[in-house]
N, C-alpha and C positions, 0 to 999 in steps of 0.2 A: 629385624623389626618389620613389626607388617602392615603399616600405614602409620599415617601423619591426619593427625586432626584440633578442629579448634577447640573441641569441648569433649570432653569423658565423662560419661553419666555413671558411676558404679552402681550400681544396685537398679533395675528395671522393675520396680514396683510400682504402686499407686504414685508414689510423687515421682520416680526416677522416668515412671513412661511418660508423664506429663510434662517432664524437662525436655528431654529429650521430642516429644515432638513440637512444643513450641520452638526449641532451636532448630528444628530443623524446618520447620514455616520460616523462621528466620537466612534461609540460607546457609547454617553454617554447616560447617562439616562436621557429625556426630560417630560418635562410639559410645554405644550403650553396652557395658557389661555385667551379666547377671551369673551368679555363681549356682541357681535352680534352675528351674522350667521357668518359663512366659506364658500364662501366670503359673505360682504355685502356692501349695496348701501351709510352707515351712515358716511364714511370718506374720504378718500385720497386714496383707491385703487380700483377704480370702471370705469366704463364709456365703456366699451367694447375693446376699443383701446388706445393704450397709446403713444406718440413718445420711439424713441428711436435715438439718433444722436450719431457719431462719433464726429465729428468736435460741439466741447466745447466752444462758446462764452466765459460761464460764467468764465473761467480760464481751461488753456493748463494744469494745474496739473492731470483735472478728464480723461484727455485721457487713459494714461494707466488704471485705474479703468474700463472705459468703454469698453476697449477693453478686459479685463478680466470678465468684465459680459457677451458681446456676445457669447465669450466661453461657461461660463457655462448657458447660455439661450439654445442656441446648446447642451450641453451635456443635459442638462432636458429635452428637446425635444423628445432627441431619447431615453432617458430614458424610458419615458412616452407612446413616439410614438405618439406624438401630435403633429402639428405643433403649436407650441406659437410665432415664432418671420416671421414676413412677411417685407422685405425688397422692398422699393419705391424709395430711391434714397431721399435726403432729401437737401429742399433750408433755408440757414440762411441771411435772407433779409429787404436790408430797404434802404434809402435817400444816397444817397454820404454822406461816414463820420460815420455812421450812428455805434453803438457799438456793435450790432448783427452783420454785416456785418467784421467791423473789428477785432472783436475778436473770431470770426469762423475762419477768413484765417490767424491768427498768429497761432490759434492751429493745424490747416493745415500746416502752414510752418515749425514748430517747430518739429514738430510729424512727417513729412513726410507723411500724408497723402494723397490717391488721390482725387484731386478737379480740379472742374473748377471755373474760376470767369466768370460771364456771366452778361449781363443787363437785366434790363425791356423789352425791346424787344426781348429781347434771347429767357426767361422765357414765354411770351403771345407767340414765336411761336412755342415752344418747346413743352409746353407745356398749349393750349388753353382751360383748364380752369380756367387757369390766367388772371388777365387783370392789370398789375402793371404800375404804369407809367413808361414811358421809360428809364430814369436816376437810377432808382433803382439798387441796385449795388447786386450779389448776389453769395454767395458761394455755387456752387453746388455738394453735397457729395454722393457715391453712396452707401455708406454700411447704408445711415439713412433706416428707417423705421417704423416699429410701434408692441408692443407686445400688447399681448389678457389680460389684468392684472386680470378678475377673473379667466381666466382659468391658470394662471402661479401660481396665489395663491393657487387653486386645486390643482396644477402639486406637489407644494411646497409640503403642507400639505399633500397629499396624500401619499408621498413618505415616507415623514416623517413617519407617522405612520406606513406605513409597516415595516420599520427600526426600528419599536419600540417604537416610541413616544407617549406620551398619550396626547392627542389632548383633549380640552375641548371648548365647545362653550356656549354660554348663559352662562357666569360665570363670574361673575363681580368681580375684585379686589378689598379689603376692605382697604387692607393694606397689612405693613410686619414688623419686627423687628429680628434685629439680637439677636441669642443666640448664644454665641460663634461662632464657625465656620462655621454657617449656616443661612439661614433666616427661618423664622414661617411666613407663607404668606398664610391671613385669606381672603376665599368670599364670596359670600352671599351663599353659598353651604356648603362648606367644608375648612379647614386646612393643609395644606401641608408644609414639608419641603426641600427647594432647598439650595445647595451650594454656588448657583451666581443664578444674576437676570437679566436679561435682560427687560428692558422697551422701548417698541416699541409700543407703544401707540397712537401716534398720535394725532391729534389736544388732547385727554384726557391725555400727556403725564403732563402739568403741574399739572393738580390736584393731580397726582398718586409723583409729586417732587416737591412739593410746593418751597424746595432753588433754583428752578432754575425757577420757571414760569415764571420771568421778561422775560427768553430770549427768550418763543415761542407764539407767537401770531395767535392764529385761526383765517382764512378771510374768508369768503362765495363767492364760487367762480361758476359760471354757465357757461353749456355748450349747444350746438343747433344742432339739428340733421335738415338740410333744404333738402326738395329733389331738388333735379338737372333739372333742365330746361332739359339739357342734360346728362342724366347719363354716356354715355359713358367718356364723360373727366374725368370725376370722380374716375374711374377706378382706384383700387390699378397700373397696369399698366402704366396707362396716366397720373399719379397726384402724386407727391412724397408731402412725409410730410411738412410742415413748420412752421418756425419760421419768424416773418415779422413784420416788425418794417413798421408804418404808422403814419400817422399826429392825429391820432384816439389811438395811444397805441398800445403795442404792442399784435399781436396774433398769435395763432399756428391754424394747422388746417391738416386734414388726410383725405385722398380718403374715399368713400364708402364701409365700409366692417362690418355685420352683421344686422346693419340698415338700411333702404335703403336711407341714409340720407348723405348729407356731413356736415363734422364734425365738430364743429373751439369753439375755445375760446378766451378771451380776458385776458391776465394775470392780476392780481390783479383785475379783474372785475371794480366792483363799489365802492372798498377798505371800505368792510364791517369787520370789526372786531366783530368776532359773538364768545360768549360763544358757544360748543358741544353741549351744552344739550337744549338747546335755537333755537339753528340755524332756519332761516326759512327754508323749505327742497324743498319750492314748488314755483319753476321757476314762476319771475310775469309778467305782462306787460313792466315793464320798464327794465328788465334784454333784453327781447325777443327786445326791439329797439333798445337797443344797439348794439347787434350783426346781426341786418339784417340790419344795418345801414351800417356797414365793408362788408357784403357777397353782397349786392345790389352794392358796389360801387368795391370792387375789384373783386370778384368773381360773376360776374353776372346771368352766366348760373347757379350756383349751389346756388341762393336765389329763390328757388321755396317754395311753403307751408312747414309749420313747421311743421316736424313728431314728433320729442321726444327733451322735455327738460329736462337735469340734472342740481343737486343741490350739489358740493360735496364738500373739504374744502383742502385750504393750511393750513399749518402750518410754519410762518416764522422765522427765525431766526434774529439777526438783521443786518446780513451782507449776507443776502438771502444763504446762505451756511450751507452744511449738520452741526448737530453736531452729533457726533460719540465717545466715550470717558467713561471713567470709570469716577463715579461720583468723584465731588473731596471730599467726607468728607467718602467716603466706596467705597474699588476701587473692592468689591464684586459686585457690580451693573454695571450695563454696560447701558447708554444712547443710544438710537440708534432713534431720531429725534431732529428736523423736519426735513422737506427737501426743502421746504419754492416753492414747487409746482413741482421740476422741479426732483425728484430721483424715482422715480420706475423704469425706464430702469435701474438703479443702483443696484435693491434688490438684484438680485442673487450673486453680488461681495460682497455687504454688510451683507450679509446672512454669506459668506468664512470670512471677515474682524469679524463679531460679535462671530463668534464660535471661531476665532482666541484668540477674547479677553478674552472669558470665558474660554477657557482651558489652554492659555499659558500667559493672561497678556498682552501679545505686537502679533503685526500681521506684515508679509512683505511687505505688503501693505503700501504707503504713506498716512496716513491721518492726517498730520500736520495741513494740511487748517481745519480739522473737529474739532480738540481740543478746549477743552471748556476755556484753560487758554487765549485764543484770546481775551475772554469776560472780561478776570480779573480784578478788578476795577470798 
């Protein structure tokens, strides 16, 4: 066995590196083990740019959470001296009535945050790399933007280890069982003993918790880097993030920034439920019509040639909502997925909330909505 420690972070992704260096700001003794690279292209924390929104369609609860990540997204920043978080100003948009639109401006009203509500024609003059039809209804926020997610998972992990953590990569999880007080958590490497467990796994989160696999489902989700007719709209400046509900599904999408491409996906893609190990990884024809089908009709200028396509994966829950929670049969283990596509603006909070759990059992944070007894039954 080749050390003793307090906490095991399995999986060193968007949340497992942000566990792992709050526990080790904390003092304790860490093992982070990751079964890819630091970062890699095989899961849910990749694609160069990621949104990030204030104003929370999906429920007014995650506002305070998010406003506590942008914090500590800021404090790692200038930790590091990096900038990770680039601010655009972000639209949550769709049809009169439409569920994006209206439950952005209750967590706007509720939260006091500042917005605007503007139309389709606001939107196409405000900002002309739009082209929305006119009635589209839309909440305009100006703290959205977008973080760098493999560099924030550097930022993570880097830090981490200077604190002390023993960071491991290419090491794949076999298992673990409790002896008394502690886990024996074997890999295809070596043997180690942790305290608490943290599982932050990701789409591979049910095979490593077989009692709970029912409730996370891996989808194959693809993404389109198009160049711009006109790049200047395009512009982190001239183009704020989006979330955009359409007769097509809905999608998000982000200015030009590292690729010289604009950005957009479509949520739930083509509602592929893929095994991890299976997945197909390499973007086909009919992933690529889909989404130049949405950029040719709303975003016209920025449907130029296709530069780069990604392959990378939700993981949902079955009421699209984080799960966060101590396992129910060993509240030694700490769950920390899925996020069901829509949390890595979240790691850095949930990074604060998982070290919470592994060192004190309960956090100050609200995470009622993330408790696994929702599912009971």
């Amino acid at each position: 066995m080749s050390g003793t420690y307090d906490v095991a972070v399995i999986g060193v992704g968007g949340m497992g590196s942000a566990a792992a260096y709050h526990l080790a700001r904390r003092g304790q003794r860490v093992l982070g083990l990751e079964r890819f690279d630091i970062p890699h292209e095989y899961g849910s924390s990749h694609g160069v740019t990621r949104i990030i929104r204030l104003a929370y369609y999906e429920d007014p609860s995650y506002v305070p959470l998010i406003r506590r990540a942008y914090e500590l997204w800021r404090e790692l920043q200038a930790e590091v001296g990096e900038r990770l978080l680039h601010i655009t100003g972000a639209l949550d948009a769709g049809p009169p009535g439409s569920a994006v639109f209206a439950g952005s401006k209750r967590s706007c009203d509720l939260h006091g945050l500042p917005h605007e509500v503007i139309d389709g024609t606001e939107i196409n003059r405000r900002f002309p790399g739009y082209r929305l039809p006119n009635d589209h209804e839309a909440v305009f926020q100006p703290d959205g933007g977008f973080l760098l997610p493999e560099r924030c998972i550097v930022a993570h992990a880097g830090r981490a280890i200077a604190l002390g953590a023993d960071i491991r990569a290419r090491e794949r999880v076999l298992g673990w069982e409790r002896r008394g007080g502690a886990f024996r958590i074997r890999t295809n490497r070596d043997e180690y003993e942790a305290g608490r467990v943290i599982v932050s796994a990701g789409a591979w989160i049910g095979a490593l918790l077989p009692g709970l696999k029912r409730l996370f489902t891996p989808e194959r989700q693809v993404l389109a880097w198009l160049r711009p007719k006109r790049p200047e709209m395009f512009a982190p400046k001239r183009f704020p993030v989006f979330n955009l509900t359409v007769n097509e599904g809905r999608f998000y999408g982000f200015p030009v920034y590292g690729i010289p491409g604009f950005k957009f996906g479509m949520y739930h893609h083509l509602n592929e439920v893929v095994d991890p190990e299976t997945i197909d990884r390499e973007p086909n024809a009919a992933d690529e019509r889909v989404l130049r089908t949405f950029a040719e009709r709303y975003f016209p200028d920025g449907a130029g040639p296709t530069l780069t396509m990604k392959a990378c994966m939700f993981t949902n829950s079955p009421d699209e909502h984080f799960v966060v929670d101590t396992h129910p049969e060993d509240d030694g283990v700490i769950v920390a997925s899925p996020c069901s596509g829509h949390g890595f603006k979240f790691a850095s909070v949930m990074g604060e909330i998982l070290a919470d759990l592994a060192t004190r059992g309960e956090t100050r944070h609200d995470i009622g909505l993330f408790r696994l007894r929702r599912f009971a039954g």
